[in-house]
N, C-alpha and C positions, 0 to 999 in steps of 0.2 A: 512645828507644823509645816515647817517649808519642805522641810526631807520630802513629807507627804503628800506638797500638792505637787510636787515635781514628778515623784513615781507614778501618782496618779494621772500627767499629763502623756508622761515617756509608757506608759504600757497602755493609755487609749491609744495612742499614736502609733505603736506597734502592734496593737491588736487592727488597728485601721488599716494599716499596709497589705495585712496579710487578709484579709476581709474583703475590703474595695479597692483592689486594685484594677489598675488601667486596664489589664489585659482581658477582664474577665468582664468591659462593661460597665460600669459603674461609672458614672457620671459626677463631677465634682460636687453637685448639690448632692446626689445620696452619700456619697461620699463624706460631708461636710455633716449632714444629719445623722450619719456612724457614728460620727466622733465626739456630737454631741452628747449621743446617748452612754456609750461607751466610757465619754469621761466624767457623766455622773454617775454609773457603776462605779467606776472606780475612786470617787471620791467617797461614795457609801461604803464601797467596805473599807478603805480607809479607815475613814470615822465611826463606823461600826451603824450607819443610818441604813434607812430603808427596809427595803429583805435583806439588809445583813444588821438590823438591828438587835440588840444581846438580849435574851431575857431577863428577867429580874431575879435576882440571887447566883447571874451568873458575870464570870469577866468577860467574858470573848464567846461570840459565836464559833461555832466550829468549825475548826479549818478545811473540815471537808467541802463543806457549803461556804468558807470564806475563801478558798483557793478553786474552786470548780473555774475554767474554762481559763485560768489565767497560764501564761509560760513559763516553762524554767525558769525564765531569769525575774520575771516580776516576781513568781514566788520570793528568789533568794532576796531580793532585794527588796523588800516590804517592810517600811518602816513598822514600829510598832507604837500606836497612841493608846492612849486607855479610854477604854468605852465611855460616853458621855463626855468628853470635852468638849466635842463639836455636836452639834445637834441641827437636823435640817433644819431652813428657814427660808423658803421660798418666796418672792416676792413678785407679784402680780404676773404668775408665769414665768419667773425667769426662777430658773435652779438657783439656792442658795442653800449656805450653812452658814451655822453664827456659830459663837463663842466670846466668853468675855467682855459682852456688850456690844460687839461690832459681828456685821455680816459680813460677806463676799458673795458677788454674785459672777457670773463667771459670761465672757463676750469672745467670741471670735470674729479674728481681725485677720490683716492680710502683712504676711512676714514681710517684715522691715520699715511697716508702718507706725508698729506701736507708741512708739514717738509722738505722732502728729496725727493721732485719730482727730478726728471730726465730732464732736458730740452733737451738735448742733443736729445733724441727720443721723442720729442713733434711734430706736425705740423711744417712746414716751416713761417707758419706765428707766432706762440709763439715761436720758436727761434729767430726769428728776430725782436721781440718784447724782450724777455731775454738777448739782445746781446746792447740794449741802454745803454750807457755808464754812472756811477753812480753819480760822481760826480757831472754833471747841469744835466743830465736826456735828457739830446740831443737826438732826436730821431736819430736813425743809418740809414743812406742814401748813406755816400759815403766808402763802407767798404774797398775799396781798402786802403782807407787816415788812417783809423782810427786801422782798424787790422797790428798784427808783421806779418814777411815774412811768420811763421812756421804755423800760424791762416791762412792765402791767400793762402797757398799748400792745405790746409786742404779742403777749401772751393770750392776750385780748382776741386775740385771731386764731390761737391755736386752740385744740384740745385741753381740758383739762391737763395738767400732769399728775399721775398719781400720788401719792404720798408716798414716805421712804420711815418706817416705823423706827427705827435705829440707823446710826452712823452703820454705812454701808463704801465697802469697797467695790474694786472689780478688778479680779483676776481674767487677764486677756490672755490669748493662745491661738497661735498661729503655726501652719504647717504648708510645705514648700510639699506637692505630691512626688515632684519628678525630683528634687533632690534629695531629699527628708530634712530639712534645716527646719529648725522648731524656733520656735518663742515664745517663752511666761514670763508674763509678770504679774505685779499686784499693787496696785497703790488706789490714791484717793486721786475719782477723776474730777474736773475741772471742766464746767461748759463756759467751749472758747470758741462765743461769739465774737470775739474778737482777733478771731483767727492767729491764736498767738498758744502757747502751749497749752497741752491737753490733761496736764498731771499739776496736782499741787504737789507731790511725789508719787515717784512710781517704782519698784525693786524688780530687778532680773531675779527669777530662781532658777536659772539652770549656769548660773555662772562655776558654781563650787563644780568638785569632782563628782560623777555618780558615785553612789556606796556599791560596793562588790556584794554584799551578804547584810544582811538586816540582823537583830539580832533577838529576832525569828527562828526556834526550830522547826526544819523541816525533816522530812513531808508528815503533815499528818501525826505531829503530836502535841501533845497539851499546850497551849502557848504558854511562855515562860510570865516570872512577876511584871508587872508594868510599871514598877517603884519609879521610873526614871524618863517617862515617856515622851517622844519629841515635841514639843508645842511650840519652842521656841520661835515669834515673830515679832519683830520692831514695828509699831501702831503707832504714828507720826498721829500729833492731833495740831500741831501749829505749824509755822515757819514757812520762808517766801516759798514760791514756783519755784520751778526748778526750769534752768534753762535750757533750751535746745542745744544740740549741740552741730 
């Protein structure tokens, strides 16, 4: 699955360049609202969600309508998963997809921060996604049971926090407009009121090499078996913080 959130990051980000760039206007917040939409396109036909979700009695939607509006090279380069792995799961507004008992919801951040986010001042829902407990990854429901008295004064002042229905990640992503320096990752966040790291772990996916060619044919014919499909992702459910570095 990581092949997959990677392309689906590198071709929102390349369809954003050529979209909202500087020269034609576009401002960093539309700019930023591009990329948002753009990288849940691309995470649904990925995983075969949305308007690119498969019929019933069939594998794959069709590549006419799963490749419309994408480039040369995202074509060649599109992993292949098999329908129903991932299945959307949104969570109080924020885009998500699950699989295998676990979610991911997806945050944009500012390149070279991802390290030392703040959860503390995130949304009421990536707090209460940060505040899931590390060791079995419990989704947080009943905070009165689980938070100390000095955490229930604190909260005592704030908004509700939502619920988080399943162990849930957050894949971050960040993009540099004026140089194109990207950043993804994915791990379980960590609310660090104690202003001390932000990840109980967290994985780069753009570390490996891009793939030249998927193995996907193209243009425009039947998609090949799926017998072998990428899913491949390491779901940490224990062990210390991870340090700064």
């Amino acid at each position: 699955m990581s092949r997959g959130l990677a392309w689906a990051f590198q071709s929102a980000c390349d369809q954003a360049f050529e979209d909202f760039a500087r020269g034609t206007g576009y401002t960093a917040l539309s700019a930023g609202v591009g990329r948002y939409d753009l990288l849940a396109d691309r995470l649904d036909r990925i995983f075969s969600c949305g308007d690119f979700e498969v019929a019933e009695g069939m594998e794959s939607v069709g590549l006419d309508v799963l490749y419309e509006g994408l480039t040369d090279q995202a074509r060649r380069t599109m992993p292949v998963i098999k329908a129903g792995t991932v299945v959307r799961s949104n969570l109080h507004g924020s885009n998500g997809w699950a699989l295998r008992g676990f979610r991911f919801i997806t945050h944009s951040y500012r390149l070279g921060d991802v390290a030392s986010i703040d959860w503390t001042h995130a949304s009421k829902t990536l707090q209460a996604v940060s505040r899931q407990t590390p060791a079995t990854f419990i989704p947080m429901t009943l905070l009165d049971e689980i938070l100390d008295e000095e955490q229930r004064a604190d909260l005592a002042a704030q908004d509700a926090l939502p619920t988080v229905g399943m162990p849930t990640l957050v894949l971050v992503h960040a993009l540099d407009r004026d140089t194109s320096e990207r950043e993804l990752a994915i791990g379980h966040s960590r609310y660090n009121e104690d202003s001390t790291v932000p990840w109980h772990w967290h994985e780069d996916l753009l570390g490996g090499p891009a793939p030249e060619r998927s193995s996907r044919t193209v243009p425009y014919a039947p998609a090949p078996s799926q017998d072998a499909p990428d899913v491949s992702l390491r779901l940490r459910r224990s062990g210390a913080a991870e340090q700064a570095n």
